[in-house]
C-alpha positions in Angstrom: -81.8 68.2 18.6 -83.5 66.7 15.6 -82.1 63.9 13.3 -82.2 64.2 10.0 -82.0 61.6 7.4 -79.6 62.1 5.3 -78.3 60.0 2.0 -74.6 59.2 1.9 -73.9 56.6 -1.5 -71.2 54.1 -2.0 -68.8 54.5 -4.6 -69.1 52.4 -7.7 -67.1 49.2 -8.0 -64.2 50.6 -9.7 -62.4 47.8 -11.4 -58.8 48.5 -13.2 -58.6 50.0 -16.8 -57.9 47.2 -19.1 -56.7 46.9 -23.1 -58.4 45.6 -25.6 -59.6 42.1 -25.2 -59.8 41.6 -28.7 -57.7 38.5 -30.3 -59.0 38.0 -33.9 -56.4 35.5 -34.7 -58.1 33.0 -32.3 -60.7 32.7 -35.0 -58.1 31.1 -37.0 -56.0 29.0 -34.5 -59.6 28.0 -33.5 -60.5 26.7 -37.2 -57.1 24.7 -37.4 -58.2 23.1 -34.4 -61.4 21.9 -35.5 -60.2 21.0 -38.3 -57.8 18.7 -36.9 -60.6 16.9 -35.0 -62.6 16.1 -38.3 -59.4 15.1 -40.0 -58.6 12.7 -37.1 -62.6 11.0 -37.5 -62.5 11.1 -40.6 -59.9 8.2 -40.4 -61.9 5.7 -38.4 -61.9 3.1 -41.4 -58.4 3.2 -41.5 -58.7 1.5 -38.0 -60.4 -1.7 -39.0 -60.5 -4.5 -41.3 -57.8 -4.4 -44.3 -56.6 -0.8 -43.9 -56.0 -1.3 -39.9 -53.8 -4.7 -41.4 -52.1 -2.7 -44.2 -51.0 -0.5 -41.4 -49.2 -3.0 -39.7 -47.2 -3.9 -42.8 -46.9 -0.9 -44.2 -44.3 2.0 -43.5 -45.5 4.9 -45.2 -49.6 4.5 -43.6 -48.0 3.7 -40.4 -46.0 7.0 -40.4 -49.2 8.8 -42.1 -51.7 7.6 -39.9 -49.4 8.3 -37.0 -49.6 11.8 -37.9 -53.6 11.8 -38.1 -53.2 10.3 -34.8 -51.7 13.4 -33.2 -54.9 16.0 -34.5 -55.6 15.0 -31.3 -54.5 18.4 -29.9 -57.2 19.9 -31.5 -58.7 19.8 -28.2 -56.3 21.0 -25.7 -56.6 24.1 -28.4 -60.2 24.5 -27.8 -59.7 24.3 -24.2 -57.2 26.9 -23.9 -59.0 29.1 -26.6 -62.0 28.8 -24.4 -60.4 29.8 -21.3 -59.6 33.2 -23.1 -62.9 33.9 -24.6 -64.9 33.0 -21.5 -62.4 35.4 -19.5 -63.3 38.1 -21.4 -67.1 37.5 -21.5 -66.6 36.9 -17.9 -64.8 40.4 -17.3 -67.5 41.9 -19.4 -70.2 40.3 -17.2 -68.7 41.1 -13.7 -68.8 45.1 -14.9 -72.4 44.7 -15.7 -75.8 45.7 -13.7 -76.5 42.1 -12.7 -73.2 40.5 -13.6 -74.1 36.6 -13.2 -77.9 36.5 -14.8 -75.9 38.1 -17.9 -73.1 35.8 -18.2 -75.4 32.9 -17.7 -78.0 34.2 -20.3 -75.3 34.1 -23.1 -73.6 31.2 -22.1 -77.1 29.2 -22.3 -78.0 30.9 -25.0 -74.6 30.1 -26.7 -74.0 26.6 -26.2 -77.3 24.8 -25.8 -80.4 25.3 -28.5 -77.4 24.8 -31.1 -76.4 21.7 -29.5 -79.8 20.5 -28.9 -80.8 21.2 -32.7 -77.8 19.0 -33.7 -78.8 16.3 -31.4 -81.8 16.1 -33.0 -80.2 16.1 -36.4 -77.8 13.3 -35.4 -80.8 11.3 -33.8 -82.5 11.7 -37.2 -79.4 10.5 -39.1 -78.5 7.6 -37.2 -82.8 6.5 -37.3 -82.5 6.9 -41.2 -79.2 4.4 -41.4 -80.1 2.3 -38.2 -83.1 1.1 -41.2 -80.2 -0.6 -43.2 -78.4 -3.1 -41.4 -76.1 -3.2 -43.5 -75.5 0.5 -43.1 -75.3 0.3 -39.5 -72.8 -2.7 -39.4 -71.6 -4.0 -36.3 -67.2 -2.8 -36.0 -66.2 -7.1 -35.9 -67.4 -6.3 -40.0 -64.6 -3.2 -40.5 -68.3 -0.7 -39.7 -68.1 2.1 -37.7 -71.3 1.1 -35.5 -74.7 3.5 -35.5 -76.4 3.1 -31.9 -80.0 3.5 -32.0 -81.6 6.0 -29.9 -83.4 3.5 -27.5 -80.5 1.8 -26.9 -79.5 4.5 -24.3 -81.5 4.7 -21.0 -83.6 7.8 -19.6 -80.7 8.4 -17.3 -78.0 8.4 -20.5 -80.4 10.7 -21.8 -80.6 12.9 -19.3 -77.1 13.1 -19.2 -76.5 14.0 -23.0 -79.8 16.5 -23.1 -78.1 18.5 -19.6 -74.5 18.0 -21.1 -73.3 16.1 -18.0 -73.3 12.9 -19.2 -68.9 12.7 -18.3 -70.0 12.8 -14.2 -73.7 11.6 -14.8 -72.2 8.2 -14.4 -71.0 9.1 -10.8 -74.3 9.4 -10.0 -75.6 6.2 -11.5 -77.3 5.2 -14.5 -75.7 3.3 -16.7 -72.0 3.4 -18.5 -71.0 6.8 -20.3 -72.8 6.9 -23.3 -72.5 10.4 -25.6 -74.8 9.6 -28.4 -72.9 12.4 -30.2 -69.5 12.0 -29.4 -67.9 15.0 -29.4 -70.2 16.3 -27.1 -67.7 15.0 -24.4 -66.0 18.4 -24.7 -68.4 20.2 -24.3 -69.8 18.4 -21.0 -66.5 20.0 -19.4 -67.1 23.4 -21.0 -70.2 23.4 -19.6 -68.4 22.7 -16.1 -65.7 25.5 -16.5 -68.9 28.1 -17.4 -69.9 26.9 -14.7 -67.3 27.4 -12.5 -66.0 31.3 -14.0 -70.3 31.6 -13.0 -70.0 31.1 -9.5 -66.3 33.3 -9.1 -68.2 36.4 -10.8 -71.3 35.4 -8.5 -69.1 35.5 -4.9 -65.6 37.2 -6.2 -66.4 39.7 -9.0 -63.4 41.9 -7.9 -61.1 39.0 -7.3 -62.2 37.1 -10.2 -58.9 35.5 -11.5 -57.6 34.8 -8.0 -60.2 32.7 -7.7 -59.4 31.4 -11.0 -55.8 30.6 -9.7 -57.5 29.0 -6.6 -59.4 26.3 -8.4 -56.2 25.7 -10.5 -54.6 24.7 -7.3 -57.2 22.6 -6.3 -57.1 20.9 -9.2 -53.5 20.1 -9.1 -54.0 18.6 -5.7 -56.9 16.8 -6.5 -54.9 15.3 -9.6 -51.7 14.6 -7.4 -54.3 12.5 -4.6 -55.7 10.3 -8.0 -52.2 9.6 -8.5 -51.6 8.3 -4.8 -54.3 6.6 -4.4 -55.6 5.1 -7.8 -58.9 4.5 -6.5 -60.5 7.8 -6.6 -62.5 8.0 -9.4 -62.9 11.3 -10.6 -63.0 11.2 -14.3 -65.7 13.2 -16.0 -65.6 16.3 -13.4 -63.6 19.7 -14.7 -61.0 18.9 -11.8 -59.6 15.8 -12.9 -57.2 18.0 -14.5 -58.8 19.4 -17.7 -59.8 22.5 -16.1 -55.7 23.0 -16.2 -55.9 23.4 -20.1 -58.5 26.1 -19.6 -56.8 28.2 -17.1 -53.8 28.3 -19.6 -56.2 30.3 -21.6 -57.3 32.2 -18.6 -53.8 33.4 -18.5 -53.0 34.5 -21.1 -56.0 36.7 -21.5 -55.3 38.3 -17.5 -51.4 38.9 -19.0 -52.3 40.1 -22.5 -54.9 42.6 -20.8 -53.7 43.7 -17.4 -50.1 43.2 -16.7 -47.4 45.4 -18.7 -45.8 44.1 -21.8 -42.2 42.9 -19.5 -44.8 40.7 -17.3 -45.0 38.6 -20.6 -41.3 37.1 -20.7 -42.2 35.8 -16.7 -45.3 34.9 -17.4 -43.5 33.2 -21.1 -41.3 31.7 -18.2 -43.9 30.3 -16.2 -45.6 28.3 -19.3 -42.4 27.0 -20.4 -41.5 25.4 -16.6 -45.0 24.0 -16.8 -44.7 22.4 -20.1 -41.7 20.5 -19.2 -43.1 20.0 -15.6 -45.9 18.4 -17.7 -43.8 16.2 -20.2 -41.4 15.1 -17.1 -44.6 14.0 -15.6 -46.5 11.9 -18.1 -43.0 10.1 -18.3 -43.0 8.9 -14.7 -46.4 8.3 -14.5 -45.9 5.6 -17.6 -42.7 4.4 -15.8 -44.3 3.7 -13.1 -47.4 1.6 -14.6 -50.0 4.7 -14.4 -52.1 3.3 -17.8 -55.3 5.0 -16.9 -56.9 7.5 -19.1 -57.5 9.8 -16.0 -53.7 9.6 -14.9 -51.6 9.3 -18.0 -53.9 11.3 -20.7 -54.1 14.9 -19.1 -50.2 14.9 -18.7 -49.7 15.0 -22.5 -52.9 17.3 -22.9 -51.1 20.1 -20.3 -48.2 19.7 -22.6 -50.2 20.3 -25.9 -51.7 23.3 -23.8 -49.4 24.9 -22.6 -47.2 25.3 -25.6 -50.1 26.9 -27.4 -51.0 28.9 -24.5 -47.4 30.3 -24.6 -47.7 30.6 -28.5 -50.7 32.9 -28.4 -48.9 35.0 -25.8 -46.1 35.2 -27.7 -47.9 36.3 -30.7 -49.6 38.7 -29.5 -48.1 41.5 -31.3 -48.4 39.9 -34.5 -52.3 39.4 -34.6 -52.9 41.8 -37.8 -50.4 39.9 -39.9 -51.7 36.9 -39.1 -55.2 37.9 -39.8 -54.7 39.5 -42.8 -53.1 36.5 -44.8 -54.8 35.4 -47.3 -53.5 32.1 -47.1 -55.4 31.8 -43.9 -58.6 33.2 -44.5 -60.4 29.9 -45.1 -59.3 28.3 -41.8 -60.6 31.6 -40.3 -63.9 30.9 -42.1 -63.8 27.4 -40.2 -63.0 29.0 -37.1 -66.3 31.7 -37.3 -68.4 28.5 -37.3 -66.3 25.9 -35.9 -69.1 25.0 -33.2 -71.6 24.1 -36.0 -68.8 22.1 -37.8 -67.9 20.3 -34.5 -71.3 19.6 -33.9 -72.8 18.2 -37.3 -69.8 16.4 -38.5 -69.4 12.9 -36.1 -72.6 11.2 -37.7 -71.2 12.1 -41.2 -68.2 11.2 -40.6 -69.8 7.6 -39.5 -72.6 7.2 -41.8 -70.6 8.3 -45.2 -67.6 6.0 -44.3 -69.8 3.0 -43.8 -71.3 3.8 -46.8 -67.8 3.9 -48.9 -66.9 0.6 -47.3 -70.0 -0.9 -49.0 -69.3 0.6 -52.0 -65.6 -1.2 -51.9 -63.4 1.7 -51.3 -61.1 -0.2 -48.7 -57.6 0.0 -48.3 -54.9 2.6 -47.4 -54.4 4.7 -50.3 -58.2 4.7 -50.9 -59.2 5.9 -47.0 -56.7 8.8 -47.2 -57.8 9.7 -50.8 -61.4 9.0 -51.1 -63.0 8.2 -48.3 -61.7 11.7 -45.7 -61.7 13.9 -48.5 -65.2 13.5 -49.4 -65.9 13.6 -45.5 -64.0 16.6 -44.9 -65.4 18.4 -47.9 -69.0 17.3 -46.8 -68.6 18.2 -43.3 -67.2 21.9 -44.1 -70.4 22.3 -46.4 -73.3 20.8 -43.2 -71.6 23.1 -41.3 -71.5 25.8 -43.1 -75.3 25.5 -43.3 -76.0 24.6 -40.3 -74.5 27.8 -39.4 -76.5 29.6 -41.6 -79.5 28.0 -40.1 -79.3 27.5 -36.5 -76.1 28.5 -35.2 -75.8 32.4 -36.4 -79.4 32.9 -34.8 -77.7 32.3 -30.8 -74.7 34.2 -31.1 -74.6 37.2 -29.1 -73.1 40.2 -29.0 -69.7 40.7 -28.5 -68.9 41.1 -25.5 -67.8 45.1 -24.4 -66.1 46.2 -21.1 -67.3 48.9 -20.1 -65.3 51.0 -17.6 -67.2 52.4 -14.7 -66.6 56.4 -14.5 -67.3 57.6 -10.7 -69.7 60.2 -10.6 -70.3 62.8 -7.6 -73.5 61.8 -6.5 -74.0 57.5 -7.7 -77.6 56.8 -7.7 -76.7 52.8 -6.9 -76.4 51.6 -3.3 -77.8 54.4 -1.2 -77.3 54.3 2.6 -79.1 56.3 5.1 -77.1 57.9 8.2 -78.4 60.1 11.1 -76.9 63.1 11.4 -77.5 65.7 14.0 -79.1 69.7 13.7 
């Protein structure tokens, strides 16, 4: 009896057929939401000196300005945006050859030469204004203040060059200190890549159960800051904000694997939340929880979740929306709504202190001169820095790619002895 070597081959991973993952609308809901963020900054003068005063005495800038306030969403909208996208890159990654160096290549190559080059820019910026002192005025004299760049340490520095200067601080180094802004954002983004990284490295086929899992976690995590108000976790993706991504995360998994009737429970599901949320952030105030970390991310979920269940809900109306004309510039905003998130903070700084020294104050002046010009400027730097940097990193879109089983696989061969 001899034995002969003989090659038996695994089947292919087989993962389930899918629809479309394409959402074109998001471009636009994506562009409102920037948008809202450089409306909201381009208000900080309105916060000090005589406009902050006129506010106080004045019923019409109170009720405007109370409005600006609330373009705060703009960033539970990038959240939840983000967890769709990133699922879908993610499900396109998982179906690849080498599923996690791929999703990390184009998430690195997405997110940080852009950032880095704006950095730069914004370091440039505030150098040229930090030369004027009166430019760079300190806020007791109605200024927005300019840091200089040596005024962080090499640990701060660290921390905004790596993006992980929200749980940097954890580790030691000084107070938080984003020398652009924004960036904040972006420091969790980086977290939840992250994160949907490691699921596709050890759970490709169960991908959004793990998904679910860390959602869990971070609810529990959140619930134990609440009892004991000690544990400081602010700056890492479970302190809650990861929540506002896996809304997104969601809705892509319903939109693209469950049947059209699965929508109404999922619909469901969103709505308990949402008012699971606002109950929530109404206790937690009643009870004294003032903390950013405790009493924040309850009105963020909110936000969140009623966006996450708008985009579900309208789905099936993606080509209308898309092909409104009325619409088409916020679109244009949304294609490069990175570079205009990026490049507008130091404007939005350096050209309102420089309208306060050339004596526009006062209410109707901020909201007519001064965030105009700052709105129309930052559209127009972002638009070219889009031109320049930012259309050079984008990748591909991302394709799924169903795997077809073949008769004889070439992958994974395994050798069995068989008997002649």
């Amino acid at each position: 009896m001899t034995a002969v070597l003989e090659n038996q081959s695994r089947p292919l991973a087989v993962y389930p057929q899918i629809r479309s993952t394409r959402y074109p609308s998001l471009d636009i809901w994506r562009g409102a939401a920037c948008l809202m963020i450089v409306i909201l900054h381009s208000t900080f003068a309105a916060y000090v000196g005589d406009v902050a005063f006129e506010r106080l005495h004045h019923p019409l800038a109170a009720r405007l300005l109370s409005l600006i306030d609330q373009m705060w969403i703009g960033i539970p909208l990038f959240f939840v945006i983000s967890g769709y996208c990133i699922s879908a890159t993610a499900d396109s990654s998982r179906r690849k050859a080498h599923p996690t160096s791929h999703y990390f290549k184009r998430r690195i190559r997405r997110i940080f030469p852009p950032y880095w080059i704006a950095l730069a820019v914004t370091v440039a910026l505030y150098g040229i204004a930090t030369r004027f002192p009166a430019l760079a005025g300190d806020p007791s004299q109605h200024f927005q203040y300019i840091p200089k760049a040596n005024t962080l340490s090499s640990m701060q520095w660290f921390g905004n060059i790596t993006l992980t200067e929200t749980w940097r601080i954890h580790l030691g180094g000084g107070p938080l200190d984003a020398y652009l802004t924004p960036a904040w954002t972006l420091c969790y983004e980086e977290q939840f890549y992250a994160v949907c990284g490691l699921l596709i490295l050890f759970m490709p086929r169960r991908f959004f159960s793990g998904a679910l899992g860390v959602s869990i976690l971070t609810a529990i995590v959140f619930a134990l800051t609440v009892v004991f108000r000690g544990l400081h976790i602010k700056g890492f993706f479970f302190d809650g904000k990861w929540l506002m991504f896996a809304a997104g995360v969601l809705v892509y998994y319903v939109l693209n694997y469950l049947p059209p009737r699965a929508r109404l429970s999922c619909a469901l599901f969103l709505g308990i939340a949402l008012v699971s949320a606002k109950i929530l952030s109404k206790q937690l105030l009643f009870h004294g929880y003032n903390t950013d970390t405790v009493l924040d991310d309850p009105y963020a979920w909110y936000a969140a979740f009623i966006f996450a269940l708008v985009i579900l809900l309208l789905r099936p109306a993606d080509g209308w929306i898309c092909n409104s004309r009325l619409l088409w510039p916020i679109a244009i905003c949304g294609r490069m709504c990175y570079s205009l998130y990026l490049i507008h903070w130091p404007l939005c700084k350096i050209i309102g202190n420089l309208l306060l020294l050339a004596g526009v104050r006062g209410f109707v002046p901020e909201l007519t001169i001064t965030a105009p010009i700052i709105i129309a400027v930052s559209i127009l730097a972002g638009w070219t820095f889009h031109l320049l940097v930012e259309r050079h990193f984008l990748n591909p879109p991302a394709t799924l790619v169903q795997p077809i089983r073949r008769p004889e696989p070439i992958a994974e061969p395994q050798l069995s002895a068989v008997a002649v």
